[in-house]
KOLSERO-629706 format. One record per residue (C-alpha): residue number from 1; residue in three letters; chain; x, y, z. Coordinates in steps of 0.25 Angstrom, whole numbers, plus 5000, padded with zeros to 4 digits. Layout:
KOLSERO-629706
SITE, NUM, ALA, A, X, Y, Z
...
end
This chain:
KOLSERO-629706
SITE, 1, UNK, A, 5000, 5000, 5000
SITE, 2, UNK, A, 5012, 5011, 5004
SITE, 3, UNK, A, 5018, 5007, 4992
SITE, 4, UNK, A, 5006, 5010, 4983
SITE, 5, UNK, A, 5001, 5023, 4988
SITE, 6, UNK, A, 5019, 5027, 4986
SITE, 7, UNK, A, 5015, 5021, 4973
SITE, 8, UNK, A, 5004, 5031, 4969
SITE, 9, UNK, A, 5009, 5043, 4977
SITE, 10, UNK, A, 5022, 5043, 4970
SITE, 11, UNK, A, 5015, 5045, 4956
SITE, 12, UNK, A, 5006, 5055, 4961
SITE, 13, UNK, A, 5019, 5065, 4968
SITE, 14, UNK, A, 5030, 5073, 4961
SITE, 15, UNK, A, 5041, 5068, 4970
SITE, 16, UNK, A, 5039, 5053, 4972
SITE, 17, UNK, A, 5052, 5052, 4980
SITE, 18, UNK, A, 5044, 5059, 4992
SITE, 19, UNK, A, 5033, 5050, 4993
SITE, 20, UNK, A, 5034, 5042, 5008
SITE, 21, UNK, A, 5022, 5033, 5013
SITE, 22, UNK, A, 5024, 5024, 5024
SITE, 23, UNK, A, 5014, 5016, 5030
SITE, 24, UNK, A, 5010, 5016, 5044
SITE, 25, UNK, A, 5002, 5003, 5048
SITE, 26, UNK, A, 4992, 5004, 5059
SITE, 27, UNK, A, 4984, 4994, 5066
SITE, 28, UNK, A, 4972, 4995, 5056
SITE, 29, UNK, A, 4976, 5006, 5047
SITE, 30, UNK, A, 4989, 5008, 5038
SITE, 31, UNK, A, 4991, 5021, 5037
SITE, 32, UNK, A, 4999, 5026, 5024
SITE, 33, UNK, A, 5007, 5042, 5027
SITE, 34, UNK, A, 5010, 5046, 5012
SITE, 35, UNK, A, 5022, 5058, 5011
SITE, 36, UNK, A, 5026, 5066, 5000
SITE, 37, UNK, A, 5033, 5079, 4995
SITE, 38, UNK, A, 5026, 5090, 4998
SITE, 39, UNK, A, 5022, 5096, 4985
SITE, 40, UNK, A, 5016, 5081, 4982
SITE, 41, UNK, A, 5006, 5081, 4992
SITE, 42, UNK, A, 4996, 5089, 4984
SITE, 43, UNK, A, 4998, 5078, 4974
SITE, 44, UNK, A, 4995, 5067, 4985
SITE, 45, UNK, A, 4984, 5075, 4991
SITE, 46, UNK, A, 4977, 5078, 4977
SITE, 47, UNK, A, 4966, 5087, 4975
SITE, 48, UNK, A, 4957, 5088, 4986
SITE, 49, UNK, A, 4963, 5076, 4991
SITE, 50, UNK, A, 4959, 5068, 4980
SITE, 51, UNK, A, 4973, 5060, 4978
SITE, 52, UNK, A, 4975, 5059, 4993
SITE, 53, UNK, A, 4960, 5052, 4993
SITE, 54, UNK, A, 4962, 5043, 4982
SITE, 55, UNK, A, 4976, 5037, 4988
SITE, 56, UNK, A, 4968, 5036, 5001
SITE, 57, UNK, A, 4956, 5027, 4993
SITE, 58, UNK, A, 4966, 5020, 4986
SITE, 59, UNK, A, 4973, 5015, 5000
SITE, 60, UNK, A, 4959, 5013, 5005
SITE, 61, UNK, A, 4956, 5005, 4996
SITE, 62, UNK, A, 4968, 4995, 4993
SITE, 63, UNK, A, 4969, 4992, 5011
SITE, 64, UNK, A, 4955, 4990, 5010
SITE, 65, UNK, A, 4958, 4979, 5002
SITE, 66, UNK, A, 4967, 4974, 5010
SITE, 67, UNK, A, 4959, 4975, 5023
SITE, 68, UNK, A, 4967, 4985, 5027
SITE, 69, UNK, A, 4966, 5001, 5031
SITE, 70, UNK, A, 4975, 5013, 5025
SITE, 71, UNK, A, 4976, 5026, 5027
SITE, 72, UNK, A, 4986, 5036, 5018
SITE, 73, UNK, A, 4989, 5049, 5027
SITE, 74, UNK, A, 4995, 5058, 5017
SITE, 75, UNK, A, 5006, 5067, 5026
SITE, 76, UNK, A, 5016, 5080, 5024
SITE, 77, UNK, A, 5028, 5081, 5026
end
């Protein structure tokens, strides 16, 4: 899962070098913190939020099949 959402946020930003996800596991919930340059984050954010909410349904929907729960935190640096 870290490895796709890099995967996608990568093609999406102007300096690919600064993307950095890690993954925090929980007891019920993994929870993903997605970092990048701060000029990308608009990119990553999208229009109203629009990106950010797809990525978020994406991740929904791939640990839902999983039975699993995940959460994407978008954070600045």
């Amino acid at each position: 899962m870290r490895d796709f959402i890099d995967y996608i946020v990568r093609a999406l930003v102007d300096n690919p070098d600064q993307v950095d996800v890690r993954e925090v596991e929980g007891s019920r919930t993994t929870v993903y913190e997605l970092r990048v340059a701060q000029p990308d984050l608009g990119k990553v954010i999208g229009r109203s939020g629009n990106t950010a909410r797809s990525l978020r349904t994406l991740l929904s929907a791939i640990s839902a099949r999983q039975g699993k729960r995940a959460v994407l935190e978008i954070l600045e640096d």
